[in-house]
VOGU-3710 file (C-alpha; in Angstrom, 3 decimals, decimal comma):
1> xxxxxxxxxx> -30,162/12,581/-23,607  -30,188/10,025/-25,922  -30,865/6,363/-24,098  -29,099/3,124/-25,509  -31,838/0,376/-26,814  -29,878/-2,332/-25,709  -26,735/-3,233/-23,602  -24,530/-6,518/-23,645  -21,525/-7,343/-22,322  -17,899/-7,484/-24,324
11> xxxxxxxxxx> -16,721/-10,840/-24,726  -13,712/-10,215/-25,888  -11,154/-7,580/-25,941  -11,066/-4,734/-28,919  -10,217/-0,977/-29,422  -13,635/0,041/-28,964  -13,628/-2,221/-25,846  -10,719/-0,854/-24,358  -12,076/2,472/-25,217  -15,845/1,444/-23,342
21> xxxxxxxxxx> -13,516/0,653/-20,531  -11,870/4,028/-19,704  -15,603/6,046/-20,454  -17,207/3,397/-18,118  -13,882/3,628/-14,971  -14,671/7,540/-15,581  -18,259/7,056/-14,734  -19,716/7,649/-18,051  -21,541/5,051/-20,109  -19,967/6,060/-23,591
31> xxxxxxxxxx> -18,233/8,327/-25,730  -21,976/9,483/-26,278  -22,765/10,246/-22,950  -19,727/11,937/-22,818  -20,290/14,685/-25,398  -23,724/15,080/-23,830  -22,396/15,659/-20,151  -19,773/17,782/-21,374  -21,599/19,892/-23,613  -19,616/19,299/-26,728
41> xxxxxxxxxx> -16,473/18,806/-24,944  -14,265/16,709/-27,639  -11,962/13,830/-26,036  -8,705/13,739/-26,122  -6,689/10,233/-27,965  -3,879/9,449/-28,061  -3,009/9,344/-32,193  -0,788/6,064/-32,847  -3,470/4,249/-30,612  -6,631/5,706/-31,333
51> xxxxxxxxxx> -7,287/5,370/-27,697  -8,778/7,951/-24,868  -6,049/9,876/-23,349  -7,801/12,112/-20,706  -11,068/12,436/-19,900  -12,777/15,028/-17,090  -14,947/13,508/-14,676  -18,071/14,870/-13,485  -16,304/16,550/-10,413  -14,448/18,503/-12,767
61> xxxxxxxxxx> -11,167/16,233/-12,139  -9,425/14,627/-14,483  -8,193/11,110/-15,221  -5,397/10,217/-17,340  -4,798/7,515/-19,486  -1,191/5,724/-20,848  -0,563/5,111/-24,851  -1,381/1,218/-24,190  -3,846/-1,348/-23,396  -4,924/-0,607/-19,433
71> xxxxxxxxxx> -8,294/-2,804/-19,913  -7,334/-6,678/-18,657  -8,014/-9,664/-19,637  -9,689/-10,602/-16,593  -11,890/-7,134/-16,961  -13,059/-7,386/-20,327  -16,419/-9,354/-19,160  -17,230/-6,196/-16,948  -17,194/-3,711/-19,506  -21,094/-2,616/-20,859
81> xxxx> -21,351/-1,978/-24,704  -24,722/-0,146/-25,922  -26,631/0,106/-28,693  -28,322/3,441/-29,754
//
């Protein structure tokens, strides 16, 4: 596995942030970690959005994710963004 050089936190909401935010609520760090987990596994988006739709957790379960913004305002400080 790859490790991340650096990690900050968001400071403001984006796509990639709201993206960060569903990998990171389904335990994983990234959409990099995610691959690697998963062994390849591609992720599901939705296609007007660009965002994650559904995503399997490491029990094998799956989490599901709506068309729009779930990440809020009040969250957005939370969420962990790495650099490779």
């Amino acid at each position: 596995m790859s490790s991340p050089k650096s990690m900050s936190r968001a400071t403001g909401w984006s796509e990639e942030v709201e993206n960060l935010f569903r990998f990171q609520q389904a335990g994983y760090r990234d959409e990099v970690e995610y691959v690697q987990v998963k062994h390849g596994a591609s992720v599901d988006k939705w296609p007007e959005s660009g965002f994650v739709k559904k995503l399997q957790l490491r029990d094998n379960t799956f989490y599901y994710y709506n068309r729009r913004r779930e990440c809020p305002d009040e969250d957005v400080h939370k969420v962990k963004v790495y650099v490779y």
